[in-house]
C-alpha positions in Angstrom: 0.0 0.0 0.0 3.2 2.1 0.7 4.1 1.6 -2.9 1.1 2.6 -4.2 0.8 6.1 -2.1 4.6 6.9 -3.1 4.0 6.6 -7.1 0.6 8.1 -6.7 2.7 11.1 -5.5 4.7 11.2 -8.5 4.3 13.6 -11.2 2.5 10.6 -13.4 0.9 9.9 -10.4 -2.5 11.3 -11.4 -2.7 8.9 -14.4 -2.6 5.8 -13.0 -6.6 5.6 -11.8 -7.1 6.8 -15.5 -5.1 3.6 -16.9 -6.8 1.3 -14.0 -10.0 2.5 -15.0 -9.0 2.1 -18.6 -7.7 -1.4 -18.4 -10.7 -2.4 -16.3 -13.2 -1.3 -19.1 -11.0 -2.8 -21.5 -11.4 -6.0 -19.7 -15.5 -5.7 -18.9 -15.4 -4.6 -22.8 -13.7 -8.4 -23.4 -16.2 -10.2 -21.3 -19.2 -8.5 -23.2 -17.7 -9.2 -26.5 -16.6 -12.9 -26.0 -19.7 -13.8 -23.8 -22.7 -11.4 -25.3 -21.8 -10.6 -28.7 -20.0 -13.6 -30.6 -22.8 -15.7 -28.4 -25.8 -13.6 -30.1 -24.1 -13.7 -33.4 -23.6 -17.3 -33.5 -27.2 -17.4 -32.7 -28.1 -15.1 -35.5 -26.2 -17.7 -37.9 -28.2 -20.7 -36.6 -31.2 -18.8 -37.0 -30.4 -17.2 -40.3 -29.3 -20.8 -41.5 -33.0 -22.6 -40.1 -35.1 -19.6 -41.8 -32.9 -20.3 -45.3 -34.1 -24.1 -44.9 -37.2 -23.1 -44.2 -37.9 -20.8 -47.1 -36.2 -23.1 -48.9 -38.6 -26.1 -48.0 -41.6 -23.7 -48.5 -40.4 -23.2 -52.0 -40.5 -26.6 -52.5 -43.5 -27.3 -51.1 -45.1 -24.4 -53.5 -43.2 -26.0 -56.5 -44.5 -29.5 -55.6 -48.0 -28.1 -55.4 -48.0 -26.3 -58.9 -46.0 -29.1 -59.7 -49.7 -31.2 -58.5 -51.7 -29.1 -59.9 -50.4 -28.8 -63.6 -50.3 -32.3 -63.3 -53.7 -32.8 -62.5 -54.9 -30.0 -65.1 -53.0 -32.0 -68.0 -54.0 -35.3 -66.4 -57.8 -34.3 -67.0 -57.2 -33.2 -70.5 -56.1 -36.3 -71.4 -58.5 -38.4 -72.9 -59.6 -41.7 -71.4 -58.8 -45.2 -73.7 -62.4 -46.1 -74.6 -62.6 -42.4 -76.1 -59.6 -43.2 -78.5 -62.1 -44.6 -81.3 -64.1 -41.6 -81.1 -61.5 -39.3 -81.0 -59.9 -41.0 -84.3 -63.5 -40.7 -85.7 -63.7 -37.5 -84.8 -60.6 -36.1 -86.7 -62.2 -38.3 -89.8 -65.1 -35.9 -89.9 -62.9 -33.0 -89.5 -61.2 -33.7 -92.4 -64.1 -34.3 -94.1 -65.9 -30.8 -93.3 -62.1 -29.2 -94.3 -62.4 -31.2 -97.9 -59.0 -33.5 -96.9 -59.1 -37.0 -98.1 -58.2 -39.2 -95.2 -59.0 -42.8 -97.1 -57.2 -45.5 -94.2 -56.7 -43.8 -91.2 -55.6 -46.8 -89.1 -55.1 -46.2 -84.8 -53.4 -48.1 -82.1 -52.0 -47.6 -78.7 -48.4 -48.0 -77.5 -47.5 -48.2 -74.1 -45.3 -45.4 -72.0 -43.1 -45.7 -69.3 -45.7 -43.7 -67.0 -48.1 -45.7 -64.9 -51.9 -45.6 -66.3 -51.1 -44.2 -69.5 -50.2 -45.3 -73.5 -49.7 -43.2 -76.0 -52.4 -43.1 -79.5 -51.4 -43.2 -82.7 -53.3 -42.5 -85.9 -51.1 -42.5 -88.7 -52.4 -43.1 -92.6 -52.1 -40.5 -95.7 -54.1 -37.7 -96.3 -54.8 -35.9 -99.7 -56.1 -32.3 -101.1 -55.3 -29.3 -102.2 -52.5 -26.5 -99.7 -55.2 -24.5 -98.2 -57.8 -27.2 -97.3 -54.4 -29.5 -95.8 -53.6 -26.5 -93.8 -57.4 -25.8 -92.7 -57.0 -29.5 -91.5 -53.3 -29.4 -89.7 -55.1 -26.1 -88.0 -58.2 -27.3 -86.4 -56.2 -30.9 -85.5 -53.5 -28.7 -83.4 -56.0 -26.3 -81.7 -58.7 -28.6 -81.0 -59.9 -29.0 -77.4 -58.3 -32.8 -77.0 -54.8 -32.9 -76.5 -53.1 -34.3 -79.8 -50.1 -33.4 -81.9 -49.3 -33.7 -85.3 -45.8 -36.1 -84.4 -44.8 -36.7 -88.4 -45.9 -34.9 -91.5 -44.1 -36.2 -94.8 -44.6 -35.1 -98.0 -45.2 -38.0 -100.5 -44.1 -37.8 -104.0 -46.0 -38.6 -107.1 -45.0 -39.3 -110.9 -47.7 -37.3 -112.3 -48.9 -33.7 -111.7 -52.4 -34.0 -110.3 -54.5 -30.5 -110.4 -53.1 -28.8 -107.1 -53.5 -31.9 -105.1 -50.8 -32.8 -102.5 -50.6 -36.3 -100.4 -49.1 -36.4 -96.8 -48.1 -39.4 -94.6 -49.6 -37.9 -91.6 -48.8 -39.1 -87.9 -50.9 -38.2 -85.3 -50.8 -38.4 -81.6 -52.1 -37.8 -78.1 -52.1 -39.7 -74.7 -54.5 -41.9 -73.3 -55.0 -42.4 -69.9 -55.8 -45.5 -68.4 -59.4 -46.4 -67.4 -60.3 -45.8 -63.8 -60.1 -49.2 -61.6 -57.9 -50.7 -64.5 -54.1 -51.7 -63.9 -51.9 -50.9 -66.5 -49.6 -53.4 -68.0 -46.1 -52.5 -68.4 
């Protein structure tokens, strides 16, 4: 205690409860940082990291349920097996009202890799003159039913007929499977 009177006496004397009160913030200023502030921003990171997994979950979840919903919306569109026959009728008598010549039309079904489904196919020639075939290749691609035009291939002839052209045509759409019926793969 003797020591500490004689250099508190000392010209620098004065300074030295400035520099204990410094160091002692210093230290309380140490405590607060290692104990308080790394703690809460390690606690920050875990929660930052749990709300980015679970925004990113409840993305997936959304995507999953569009994902659902498309599905179901294309799944209804699809036309049910028993309705191929009229379907294939059905594109008959639009060719007929757009003045194409569709003379075999033949249709059968081919099986895809997704459960309850197989894939239609009508496929034969078709014959008449530019505008009526496009008329035609129209109303088949915008009709309500879902089917595609998969092939169209001009076929060659020997002898110039009056504006007529002939196509192999290709036509297809997908089937689903009837309701209560497995599907064979």
């Amino acid at each position: 205690m003797d020591f500490i009177l004689q250099q508190l006496r000392k010209p620098y004397g004065i300074l030295i409860p400035w520099l204990a009160l410094v160091l002692l913030l210093a230290g309380v200023l140490w405590a607060v940082r290692t104990v308080g502030i790394d703690g809460a921003e390690q606690s920050r990171a875990k929660l930052e990291l749990e709300w980015n997994q679970a925004r990113q979950e409840f993305t997936h979840h959304k995507q999953a349920q569009k994902a659902r919903k498309d599905l179901a919306q294309v799944w209804s569109a699809l036309p049910v097996e028993r309705d191929f026959a009229p379907l294939a009728l059905g594109i008959t008598e639009e060719a007929k009202r757009d003045r194409v010549i569709l003379p075999a039309l033949s249709y059968k079904t081919e099986p895809t890799p997704v459960a309850n489904t197989s894939k239609g196919v009508l496929q034969g020639t078709m014959t008449g003159r530019y505008e009526d075939l496009r008329r035609f290749l129209y109303d088949v691609e915008t009709a309500e039913e879902l089917v595609y035009i998969e092939d169209l291939e001009l076929v060659r002839s020997g002898a110039q007929q009056d504006q007529t052209l002939t196509f192999n045509i290709k036509i297809a759409t997908y089937l689903r499977g009837e309701p209560g019926k497995a599907a064979v793969q």
